[in-house]
PDBQT receptor file of N, H, CA, C and O in Angstrom, charges set to zero:
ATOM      1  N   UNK A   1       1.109  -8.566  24.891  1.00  0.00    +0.000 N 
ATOM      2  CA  UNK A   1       1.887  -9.712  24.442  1.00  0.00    +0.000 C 
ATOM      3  C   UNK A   1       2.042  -9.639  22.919  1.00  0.00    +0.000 C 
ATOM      4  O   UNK A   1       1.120  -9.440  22.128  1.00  0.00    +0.000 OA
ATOM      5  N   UNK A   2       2.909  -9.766  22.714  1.00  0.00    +0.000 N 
ATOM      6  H   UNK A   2       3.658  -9.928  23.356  1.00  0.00    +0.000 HD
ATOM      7  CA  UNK A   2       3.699  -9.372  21.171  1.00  0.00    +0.000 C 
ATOM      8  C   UNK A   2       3.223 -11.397  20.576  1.00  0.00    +0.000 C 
ATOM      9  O   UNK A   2       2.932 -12.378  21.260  1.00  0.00    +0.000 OA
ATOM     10  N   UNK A   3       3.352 -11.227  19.187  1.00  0.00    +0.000 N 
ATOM     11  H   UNK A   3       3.588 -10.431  18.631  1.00  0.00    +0.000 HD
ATOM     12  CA  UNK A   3       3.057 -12.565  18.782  1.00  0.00    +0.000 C 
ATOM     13  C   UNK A   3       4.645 -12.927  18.556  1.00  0.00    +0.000 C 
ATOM     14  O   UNK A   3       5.583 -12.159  18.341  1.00  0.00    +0.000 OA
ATOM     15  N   UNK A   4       4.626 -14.479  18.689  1.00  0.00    +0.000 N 
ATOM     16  H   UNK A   4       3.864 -15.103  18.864  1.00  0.00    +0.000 HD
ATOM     17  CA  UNK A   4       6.246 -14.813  18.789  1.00  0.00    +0.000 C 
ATOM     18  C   UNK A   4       6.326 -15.486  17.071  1.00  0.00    +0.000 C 
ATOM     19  O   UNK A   4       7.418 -15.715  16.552  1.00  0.00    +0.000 OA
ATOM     20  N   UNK A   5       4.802 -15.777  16.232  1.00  0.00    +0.000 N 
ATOM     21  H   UNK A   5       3.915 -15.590  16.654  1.00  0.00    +0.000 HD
ATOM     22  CA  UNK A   5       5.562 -16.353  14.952  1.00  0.00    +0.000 C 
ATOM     23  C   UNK A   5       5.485 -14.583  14.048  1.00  0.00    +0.000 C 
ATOM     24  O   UNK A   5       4.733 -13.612  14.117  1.00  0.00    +0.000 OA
ATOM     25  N   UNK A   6       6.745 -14.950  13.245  1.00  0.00    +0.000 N 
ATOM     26  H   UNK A   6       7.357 -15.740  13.190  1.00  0.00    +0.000 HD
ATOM     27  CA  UNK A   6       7.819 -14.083  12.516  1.00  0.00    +0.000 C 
ATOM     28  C   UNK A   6       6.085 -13.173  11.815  1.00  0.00    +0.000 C 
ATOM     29  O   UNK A   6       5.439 -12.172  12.123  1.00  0.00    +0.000 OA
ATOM     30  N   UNK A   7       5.988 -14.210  10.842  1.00  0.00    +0.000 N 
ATOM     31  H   UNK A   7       6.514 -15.023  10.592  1.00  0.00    +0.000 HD
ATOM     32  CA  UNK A   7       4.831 -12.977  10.268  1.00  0.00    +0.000 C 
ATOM     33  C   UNK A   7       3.905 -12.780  10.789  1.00  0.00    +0.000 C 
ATOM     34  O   UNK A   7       3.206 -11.906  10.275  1.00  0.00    +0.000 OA
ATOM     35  N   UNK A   8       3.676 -13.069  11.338  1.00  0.00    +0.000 N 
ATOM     36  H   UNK A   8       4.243 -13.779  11.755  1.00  0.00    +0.000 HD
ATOM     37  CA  UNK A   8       2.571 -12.623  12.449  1.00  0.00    +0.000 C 
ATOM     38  C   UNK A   8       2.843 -11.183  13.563  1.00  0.00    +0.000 C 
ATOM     39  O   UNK A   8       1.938 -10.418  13.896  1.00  0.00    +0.000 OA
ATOM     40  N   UNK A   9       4.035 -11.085  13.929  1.00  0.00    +0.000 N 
ATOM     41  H   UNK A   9       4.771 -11.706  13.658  1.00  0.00    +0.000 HD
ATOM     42  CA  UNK A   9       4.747 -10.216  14.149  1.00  0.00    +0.000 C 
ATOM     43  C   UNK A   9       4.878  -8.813  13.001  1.00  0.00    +0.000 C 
ATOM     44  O   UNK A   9       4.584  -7.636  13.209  1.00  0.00    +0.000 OA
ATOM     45  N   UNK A  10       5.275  -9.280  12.107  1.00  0.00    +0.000 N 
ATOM     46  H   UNK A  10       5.514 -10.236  11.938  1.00  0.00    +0.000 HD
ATOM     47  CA  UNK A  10       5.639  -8.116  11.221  1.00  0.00    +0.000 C 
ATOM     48  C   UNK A  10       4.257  -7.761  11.013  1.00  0.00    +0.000 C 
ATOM     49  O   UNK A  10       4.243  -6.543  10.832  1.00  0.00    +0.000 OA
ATOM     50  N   UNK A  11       2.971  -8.275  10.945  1.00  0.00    +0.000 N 
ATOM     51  H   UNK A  11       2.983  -9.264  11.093  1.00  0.00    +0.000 HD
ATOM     52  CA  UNK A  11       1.947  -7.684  10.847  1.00  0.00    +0.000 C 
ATOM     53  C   UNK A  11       1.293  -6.507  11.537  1.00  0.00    +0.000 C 
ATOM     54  O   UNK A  11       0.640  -5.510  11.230  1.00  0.00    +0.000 OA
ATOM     55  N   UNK A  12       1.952  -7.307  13.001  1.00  0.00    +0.000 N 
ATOM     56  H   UNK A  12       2.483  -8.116  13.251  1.00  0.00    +0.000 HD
ATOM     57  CA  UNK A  12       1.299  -6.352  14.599  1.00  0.00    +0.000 C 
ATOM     58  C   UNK A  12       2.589  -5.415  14.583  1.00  0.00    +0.000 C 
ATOM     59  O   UNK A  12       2.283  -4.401  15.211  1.00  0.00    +0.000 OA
ATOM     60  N   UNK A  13       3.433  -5.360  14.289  1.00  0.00    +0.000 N 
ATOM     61  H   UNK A  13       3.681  -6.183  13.779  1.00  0.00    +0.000 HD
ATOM     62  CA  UNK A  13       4.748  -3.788  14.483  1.00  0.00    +0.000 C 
ATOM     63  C   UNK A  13       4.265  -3.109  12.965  1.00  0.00    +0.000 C 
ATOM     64  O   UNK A  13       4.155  -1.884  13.016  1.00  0.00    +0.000 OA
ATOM     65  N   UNK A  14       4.031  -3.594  11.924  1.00  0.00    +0.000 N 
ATOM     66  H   UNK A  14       4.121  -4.589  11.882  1.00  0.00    +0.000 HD
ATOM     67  CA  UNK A  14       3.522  -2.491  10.835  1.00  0.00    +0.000 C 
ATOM     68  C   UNK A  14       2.427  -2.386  11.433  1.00  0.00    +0.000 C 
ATOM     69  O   UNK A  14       2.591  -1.278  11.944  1.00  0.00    +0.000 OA
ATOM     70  N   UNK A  15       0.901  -2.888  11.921  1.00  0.00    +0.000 N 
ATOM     71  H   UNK A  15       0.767  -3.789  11.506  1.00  0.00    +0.000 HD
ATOM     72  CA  UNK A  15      -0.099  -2.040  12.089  1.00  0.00    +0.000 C 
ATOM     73  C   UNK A  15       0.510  -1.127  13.497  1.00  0.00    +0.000 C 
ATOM     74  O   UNK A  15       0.254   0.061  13.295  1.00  0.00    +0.000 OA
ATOM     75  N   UNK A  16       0.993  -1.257  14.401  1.00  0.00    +0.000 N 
ATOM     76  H   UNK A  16       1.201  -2.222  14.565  1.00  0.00    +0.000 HD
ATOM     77  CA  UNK A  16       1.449  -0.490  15.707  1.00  0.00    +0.000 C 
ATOM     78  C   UNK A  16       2.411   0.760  14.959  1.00  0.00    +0.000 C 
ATOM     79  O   UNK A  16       2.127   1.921  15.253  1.00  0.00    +0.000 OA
ATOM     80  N   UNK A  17       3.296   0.557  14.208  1.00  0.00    +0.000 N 
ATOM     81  H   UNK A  17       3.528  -0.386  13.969  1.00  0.00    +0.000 HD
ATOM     82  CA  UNK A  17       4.112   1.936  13.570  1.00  0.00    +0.000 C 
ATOM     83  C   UNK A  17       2.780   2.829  12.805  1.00  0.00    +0.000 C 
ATOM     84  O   UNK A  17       2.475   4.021  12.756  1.00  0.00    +0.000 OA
ATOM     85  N   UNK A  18       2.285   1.750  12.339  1.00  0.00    +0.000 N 
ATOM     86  H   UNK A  18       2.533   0.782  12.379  1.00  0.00    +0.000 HD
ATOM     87  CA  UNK A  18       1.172   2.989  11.153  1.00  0.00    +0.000 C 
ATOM     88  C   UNK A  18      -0.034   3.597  11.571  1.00  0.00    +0.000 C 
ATOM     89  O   UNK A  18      -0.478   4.650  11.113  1.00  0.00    +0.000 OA
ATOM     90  N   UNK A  19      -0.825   2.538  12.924  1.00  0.00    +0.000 N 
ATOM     91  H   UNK A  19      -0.464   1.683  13.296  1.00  0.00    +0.000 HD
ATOM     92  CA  UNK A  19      -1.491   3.800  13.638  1.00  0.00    +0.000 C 
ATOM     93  C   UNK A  19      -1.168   4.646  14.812  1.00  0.00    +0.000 C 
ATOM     94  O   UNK A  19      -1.670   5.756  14.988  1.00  0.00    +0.000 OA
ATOM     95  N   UNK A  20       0.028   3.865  15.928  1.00  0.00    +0.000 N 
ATOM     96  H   UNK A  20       0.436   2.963  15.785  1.00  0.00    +0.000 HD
ATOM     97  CA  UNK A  20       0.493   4.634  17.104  1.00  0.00    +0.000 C 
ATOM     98  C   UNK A  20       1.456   5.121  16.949  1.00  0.00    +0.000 C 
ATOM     99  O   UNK A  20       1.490   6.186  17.565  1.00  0.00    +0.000 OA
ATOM    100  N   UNK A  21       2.694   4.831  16.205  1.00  0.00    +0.000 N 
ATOM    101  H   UNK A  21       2.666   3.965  15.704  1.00  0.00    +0.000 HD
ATOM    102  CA  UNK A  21       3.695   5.320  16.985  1.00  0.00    +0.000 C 
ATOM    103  C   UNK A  21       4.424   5.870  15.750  1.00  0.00    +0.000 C 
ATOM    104  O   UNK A  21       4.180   5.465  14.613  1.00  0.00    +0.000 OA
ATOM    105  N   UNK A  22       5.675   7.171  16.146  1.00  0.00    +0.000 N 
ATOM    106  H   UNK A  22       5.873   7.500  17.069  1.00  0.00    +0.000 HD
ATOM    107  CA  UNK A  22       6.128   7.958  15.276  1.00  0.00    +0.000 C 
ATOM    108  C   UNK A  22       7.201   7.300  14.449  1.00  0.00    +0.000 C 
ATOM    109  O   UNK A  22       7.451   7.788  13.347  1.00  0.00    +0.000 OA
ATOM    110  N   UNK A  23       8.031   5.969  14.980  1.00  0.00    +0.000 N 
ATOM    111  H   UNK A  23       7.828   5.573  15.876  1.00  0.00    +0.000 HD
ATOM    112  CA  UNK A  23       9.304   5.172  14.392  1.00  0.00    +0.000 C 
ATOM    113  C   UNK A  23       9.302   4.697  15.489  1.00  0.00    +0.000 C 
ATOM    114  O   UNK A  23       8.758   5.198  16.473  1.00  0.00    +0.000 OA
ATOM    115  N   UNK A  24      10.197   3.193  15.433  1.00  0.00    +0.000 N 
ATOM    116  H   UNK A  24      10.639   2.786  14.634  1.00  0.00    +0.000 HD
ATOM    117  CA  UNK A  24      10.504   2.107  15.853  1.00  0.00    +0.000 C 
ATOM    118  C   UNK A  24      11.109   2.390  16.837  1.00  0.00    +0.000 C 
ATOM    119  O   UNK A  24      10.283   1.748  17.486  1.00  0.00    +0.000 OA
ATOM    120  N   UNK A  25      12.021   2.875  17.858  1.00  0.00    +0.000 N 
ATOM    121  H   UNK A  25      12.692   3.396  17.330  1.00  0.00    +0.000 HD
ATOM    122  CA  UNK A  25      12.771   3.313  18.496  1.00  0.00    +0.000 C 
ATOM    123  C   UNK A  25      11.401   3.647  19.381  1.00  0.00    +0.000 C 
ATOM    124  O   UNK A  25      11.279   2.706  20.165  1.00  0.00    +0.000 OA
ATOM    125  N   UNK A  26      10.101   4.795  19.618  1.00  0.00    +0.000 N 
ATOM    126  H   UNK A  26      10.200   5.560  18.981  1.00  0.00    +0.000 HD
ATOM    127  CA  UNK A  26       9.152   5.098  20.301  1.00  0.00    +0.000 C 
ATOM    128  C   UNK A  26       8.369   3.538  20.607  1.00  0.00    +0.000 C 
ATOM    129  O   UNK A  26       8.225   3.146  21.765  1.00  0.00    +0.000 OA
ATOM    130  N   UNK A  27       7.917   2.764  19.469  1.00  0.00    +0.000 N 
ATOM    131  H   UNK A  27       8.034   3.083  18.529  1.00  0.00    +0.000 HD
ATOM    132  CA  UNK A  27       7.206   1.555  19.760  1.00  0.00    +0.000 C 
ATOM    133  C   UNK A  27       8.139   1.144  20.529  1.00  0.00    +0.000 C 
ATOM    134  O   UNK A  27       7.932   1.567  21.666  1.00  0.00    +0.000 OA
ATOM    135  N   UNK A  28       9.440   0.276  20.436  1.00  0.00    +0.000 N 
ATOM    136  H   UNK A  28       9.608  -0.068  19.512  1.00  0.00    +0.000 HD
ATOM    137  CA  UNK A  28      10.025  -0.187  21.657  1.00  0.00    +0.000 C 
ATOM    138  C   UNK A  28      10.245  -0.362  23.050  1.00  0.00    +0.000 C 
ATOM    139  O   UNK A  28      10.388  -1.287  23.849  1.00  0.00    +0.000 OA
ATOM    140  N   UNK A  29      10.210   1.147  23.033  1.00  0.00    +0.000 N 
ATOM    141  H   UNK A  29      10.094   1.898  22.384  1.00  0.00    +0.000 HD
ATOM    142  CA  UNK A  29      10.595   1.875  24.478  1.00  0.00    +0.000 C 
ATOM    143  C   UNK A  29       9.293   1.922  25.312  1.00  0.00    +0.000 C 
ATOM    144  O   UNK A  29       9.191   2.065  26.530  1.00  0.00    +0.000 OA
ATOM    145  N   UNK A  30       8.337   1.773  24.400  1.00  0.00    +0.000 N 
ATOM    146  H   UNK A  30       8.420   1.657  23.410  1.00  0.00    +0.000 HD
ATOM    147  CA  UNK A  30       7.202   1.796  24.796  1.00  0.00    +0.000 C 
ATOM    148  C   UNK A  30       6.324   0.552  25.263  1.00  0.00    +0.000 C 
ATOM    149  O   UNK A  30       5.502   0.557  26.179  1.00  0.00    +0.000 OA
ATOM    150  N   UNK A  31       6.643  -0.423  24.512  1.00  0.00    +0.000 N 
ATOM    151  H   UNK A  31       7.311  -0.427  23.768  1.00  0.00    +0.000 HD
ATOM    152  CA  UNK A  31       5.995  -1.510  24.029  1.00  0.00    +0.000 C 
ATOM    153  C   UNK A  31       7.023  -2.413  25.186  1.00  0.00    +0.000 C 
ATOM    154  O   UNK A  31       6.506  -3.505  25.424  1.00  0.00    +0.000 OA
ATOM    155  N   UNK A  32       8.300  -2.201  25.916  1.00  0.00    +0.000 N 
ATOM    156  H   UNK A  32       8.719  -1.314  25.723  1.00  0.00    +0.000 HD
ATOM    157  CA  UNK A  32       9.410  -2.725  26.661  1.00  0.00    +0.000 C 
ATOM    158  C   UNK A  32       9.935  -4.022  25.309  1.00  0.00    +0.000 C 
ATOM    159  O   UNK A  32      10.177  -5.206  25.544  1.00  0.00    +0.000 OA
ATOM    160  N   UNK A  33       9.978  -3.526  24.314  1.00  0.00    +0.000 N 
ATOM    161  H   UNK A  33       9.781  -2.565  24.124  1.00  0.00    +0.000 HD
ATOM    162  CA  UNK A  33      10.773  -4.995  23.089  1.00  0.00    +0.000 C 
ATOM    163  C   UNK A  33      11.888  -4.626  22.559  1.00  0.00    +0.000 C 
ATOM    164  O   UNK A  33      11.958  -3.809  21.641  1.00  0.00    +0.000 OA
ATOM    165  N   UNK A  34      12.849  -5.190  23.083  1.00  0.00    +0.000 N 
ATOM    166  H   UNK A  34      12.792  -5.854  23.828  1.00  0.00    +0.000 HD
ATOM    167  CA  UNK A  34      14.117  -5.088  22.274  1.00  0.00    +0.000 C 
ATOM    168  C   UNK A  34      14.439  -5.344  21.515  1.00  0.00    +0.000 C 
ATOM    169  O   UNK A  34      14.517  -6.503  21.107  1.00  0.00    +0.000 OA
ATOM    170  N   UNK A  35      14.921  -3.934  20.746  1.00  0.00    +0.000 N 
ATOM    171  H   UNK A  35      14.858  -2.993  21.078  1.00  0.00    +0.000 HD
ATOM    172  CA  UNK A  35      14.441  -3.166  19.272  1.00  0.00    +0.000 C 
ATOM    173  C   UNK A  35      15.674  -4.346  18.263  1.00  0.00    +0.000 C 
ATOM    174  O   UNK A  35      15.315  -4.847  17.197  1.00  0.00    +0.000 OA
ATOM    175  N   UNK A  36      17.283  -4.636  18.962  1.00  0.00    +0.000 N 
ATOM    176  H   UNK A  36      17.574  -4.229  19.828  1.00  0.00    +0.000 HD
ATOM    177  CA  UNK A  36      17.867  -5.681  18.149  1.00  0.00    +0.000 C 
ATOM    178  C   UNK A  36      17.311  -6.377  17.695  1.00  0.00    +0.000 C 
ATOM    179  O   UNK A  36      17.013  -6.518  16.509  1.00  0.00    +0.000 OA
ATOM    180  N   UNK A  37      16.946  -7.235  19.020  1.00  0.00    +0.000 N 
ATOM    181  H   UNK A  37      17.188  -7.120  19.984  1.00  0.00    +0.000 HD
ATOM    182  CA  UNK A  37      16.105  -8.656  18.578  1.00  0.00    +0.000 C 
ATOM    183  C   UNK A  37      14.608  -8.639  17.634  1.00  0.00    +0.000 C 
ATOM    184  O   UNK A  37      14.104  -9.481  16.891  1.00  0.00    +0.000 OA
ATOM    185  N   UNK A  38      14.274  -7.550  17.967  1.00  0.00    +0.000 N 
ATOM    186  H   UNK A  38      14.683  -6.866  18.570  1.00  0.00    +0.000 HD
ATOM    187  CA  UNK A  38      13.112  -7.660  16.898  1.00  0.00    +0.000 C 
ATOM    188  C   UNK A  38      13.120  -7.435  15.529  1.00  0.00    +0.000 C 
ATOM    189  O   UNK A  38      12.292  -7.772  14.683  1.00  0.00    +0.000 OA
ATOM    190  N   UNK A  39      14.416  -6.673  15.393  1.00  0.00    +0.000 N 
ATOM    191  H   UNK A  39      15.089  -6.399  16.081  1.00  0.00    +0.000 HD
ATOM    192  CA  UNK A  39      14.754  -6.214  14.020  1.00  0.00    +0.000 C 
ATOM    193  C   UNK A  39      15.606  -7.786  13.052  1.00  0.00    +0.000 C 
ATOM    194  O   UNK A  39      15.442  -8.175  11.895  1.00  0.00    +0.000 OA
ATOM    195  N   UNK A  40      16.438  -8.290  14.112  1.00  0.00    +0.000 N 
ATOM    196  H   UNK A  40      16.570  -7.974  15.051  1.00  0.00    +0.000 HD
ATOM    197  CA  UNK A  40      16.841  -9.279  13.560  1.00  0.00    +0.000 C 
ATOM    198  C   UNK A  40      15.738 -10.483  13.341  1.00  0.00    +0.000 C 
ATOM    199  O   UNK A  40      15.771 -11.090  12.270  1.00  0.00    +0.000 OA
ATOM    200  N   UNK A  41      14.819 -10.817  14.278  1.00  0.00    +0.000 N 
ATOM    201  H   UNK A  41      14.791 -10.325  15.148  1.00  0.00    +0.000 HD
ATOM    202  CA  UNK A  41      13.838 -11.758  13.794  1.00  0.00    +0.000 C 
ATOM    203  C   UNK A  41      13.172 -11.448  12.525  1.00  0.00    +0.000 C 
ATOM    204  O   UNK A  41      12.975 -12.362  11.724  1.00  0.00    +0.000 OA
ATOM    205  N   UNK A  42      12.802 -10.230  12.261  1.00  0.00    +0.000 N 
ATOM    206  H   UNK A  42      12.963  -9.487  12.911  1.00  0.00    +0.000 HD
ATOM    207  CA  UNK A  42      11.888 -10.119  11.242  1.00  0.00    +0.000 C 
ATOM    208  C   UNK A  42      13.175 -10.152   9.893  1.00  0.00    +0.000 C 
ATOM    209  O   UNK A  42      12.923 -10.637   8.789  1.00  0.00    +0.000 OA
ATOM    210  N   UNK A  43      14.496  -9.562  10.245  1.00  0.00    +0.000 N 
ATOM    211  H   UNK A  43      14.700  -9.169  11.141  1.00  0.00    +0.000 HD
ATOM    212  CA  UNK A  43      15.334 -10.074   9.120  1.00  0.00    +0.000 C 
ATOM    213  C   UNK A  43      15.167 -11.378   8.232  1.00  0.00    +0.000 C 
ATOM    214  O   UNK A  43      15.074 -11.550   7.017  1.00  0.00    +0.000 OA
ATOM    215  N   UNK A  44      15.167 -12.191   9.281  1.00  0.00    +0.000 N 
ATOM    216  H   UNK A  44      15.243 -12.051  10.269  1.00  0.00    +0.000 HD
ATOM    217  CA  UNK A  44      15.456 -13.522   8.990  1.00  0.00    +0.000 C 
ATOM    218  C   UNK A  44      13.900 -14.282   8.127  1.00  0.00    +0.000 C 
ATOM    219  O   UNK A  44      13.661 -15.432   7.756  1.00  0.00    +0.000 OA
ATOM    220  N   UNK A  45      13.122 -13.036   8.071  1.00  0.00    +0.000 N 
ATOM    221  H   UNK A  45      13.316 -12.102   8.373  1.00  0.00    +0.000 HD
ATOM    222  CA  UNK A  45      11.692 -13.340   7.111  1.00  0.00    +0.000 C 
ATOM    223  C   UNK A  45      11.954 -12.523   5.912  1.00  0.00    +0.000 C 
ATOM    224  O   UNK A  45      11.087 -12.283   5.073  1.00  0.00    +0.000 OA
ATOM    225  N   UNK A  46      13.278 -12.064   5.846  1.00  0.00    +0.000 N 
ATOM    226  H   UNK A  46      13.983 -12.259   6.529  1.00  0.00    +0.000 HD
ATOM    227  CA  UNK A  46      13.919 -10.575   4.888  1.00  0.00    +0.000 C 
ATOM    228  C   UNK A  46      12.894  -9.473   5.066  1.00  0.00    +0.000 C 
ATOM    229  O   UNK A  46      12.178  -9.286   4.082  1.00  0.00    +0.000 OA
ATOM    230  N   UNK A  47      12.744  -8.935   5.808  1.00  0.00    +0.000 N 
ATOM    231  H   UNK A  47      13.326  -9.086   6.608  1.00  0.00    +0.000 HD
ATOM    232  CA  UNK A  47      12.038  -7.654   6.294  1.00  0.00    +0.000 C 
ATOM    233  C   UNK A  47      12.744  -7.075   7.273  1.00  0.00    +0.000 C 
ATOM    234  O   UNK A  47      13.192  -7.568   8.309  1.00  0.00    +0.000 OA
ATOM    235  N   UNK A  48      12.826  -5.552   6.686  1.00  0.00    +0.000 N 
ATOM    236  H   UNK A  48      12.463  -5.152   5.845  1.00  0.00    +0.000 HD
ATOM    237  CA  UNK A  48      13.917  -4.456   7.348  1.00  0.00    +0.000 C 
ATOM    238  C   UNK A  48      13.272  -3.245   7.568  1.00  0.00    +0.000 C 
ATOM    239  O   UNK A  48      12.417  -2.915   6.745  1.00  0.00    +0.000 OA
ATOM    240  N   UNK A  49      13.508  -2.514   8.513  1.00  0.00    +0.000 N 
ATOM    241  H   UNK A  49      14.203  -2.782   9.181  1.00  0.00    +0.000 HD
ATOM    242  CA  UNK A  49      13.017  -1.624   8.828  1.00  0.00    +0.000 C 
ATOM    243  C   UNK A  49      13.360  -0.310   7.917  1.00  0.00    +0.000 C 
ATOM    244  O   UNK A  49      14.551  -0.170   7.642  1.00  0.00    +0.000 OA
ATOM    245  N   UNK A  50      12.310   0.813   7.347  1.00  0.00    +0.000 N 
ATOM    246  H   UNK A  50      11.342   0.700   7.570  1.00  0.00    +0.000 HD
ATOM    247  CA  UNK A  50      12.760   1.453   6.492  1.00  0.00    +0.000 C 
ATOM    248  C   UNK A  50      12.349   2.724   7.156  1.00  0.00    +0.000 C 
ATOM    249  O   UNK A  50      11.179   3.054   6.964  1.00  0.00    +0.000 OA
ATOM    250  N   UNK A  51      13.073   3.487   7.888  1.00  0.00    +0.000 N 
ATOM    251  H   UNK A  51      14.023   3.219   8.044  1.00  0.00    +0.000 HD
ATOM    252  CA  UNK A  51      12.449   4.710   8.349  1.00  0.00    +0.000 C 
ATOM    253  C   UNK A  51      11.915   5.458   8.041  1.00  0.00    +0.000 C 
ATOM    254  O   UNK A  51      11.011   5.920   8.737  1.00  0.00    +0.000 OA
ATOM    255  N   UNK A  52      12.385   6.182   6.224  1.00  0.00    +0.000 N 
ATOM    256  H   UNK A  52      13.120   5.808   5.658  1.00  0.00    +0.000 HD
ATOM    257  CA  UNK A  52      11.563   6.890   5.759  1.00  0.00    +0.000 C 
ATOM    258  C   UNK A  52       9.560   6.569   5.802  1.00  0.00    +0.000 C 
ATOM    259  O   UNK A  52       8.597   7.309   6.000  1.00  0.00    +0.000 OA
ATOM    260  N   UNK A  53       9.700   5.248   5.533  1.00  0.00    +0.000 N 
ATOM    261  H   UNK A  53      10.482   4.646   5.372  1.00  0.00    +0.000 HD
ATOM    262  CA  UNK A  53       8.322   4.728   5.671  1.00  0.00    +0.000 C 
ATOM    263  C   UNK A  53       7.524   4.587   7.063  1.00  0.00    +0.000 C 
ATOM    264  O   UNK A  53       6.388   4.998   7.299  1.00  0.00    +0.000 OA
ATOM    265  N   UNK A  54       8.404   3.900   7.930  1.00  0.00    +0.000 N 
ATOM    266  H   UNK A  54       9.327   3.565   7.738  1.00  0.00    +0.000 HD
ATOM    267  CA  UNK A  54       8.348   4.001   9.365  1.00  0.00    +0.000 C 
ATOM    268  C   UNK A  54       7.447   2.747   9.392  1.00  0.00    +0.000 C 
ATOM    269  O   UNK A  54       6.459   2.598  10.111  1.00  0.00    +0.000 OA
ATOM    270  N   UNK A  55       8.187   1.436   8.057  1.00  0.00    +0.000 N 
ATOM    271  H   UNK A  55       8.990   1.557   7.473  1.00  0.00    +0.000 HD
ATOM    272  CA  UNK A  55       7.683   0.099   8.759  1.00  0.00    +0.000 C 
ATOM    273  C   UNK A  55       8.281  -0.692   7.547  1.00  0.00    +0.000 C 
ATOM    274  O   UNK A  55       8.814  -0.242   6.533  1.00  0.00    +0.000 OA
ATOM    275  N   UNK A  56       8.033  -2.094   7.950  1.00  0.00    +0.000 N 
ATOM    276  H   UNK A  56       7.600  -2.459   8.774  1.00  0.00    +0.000 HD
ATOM    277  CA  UNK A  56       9.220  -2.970   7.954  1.00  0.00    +0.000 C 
ATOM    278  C   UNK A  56       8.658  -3.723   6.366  1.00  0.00    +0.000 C 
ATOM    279  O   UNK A  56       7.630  -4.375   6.183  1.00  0.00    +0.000 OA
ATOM    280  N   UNK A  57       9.656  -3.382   5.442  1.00  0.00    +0.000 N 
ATOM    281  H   UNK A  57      10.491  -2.852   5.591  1.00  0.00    +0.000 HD
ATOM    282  CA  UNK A  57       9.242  -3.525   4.357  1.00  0.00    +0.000 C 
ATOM    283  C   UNK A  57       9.950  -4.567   3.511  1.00  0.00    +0.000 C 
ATOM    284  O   UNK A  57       9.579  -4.780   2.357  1.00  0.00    +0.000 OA
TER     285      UNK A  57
């Protein structure tokens, strides 16, 4: 179960990108979270996904 408040979220997908998974696209598919909607929620805290880094900065 994914957390539903915003930063609380961006906490658990940066620690999940930085110890499991290779980029956002693998956590998803994996995790079953659709990668739009998650990208746009954490927008709306202005946090974007930065691939080179491989978390939401």
């Amino acid at each position: 179960m994914i957390p539903k408040d915003s930063v609380m979220l961006l906490s658990f997908i940066n620690l999940k990108l930085r110890n499991y998974y290779k980029d956002l696209e693998t956590l998803c598919e994996e995790l079953d979270i659709e990668q739009g909607g998650l990208e746009e929620q954490l927008a709306g805290i202005d946090y974007h996904y930065d691939k080179d880094k491989n978390q939401f900065i």
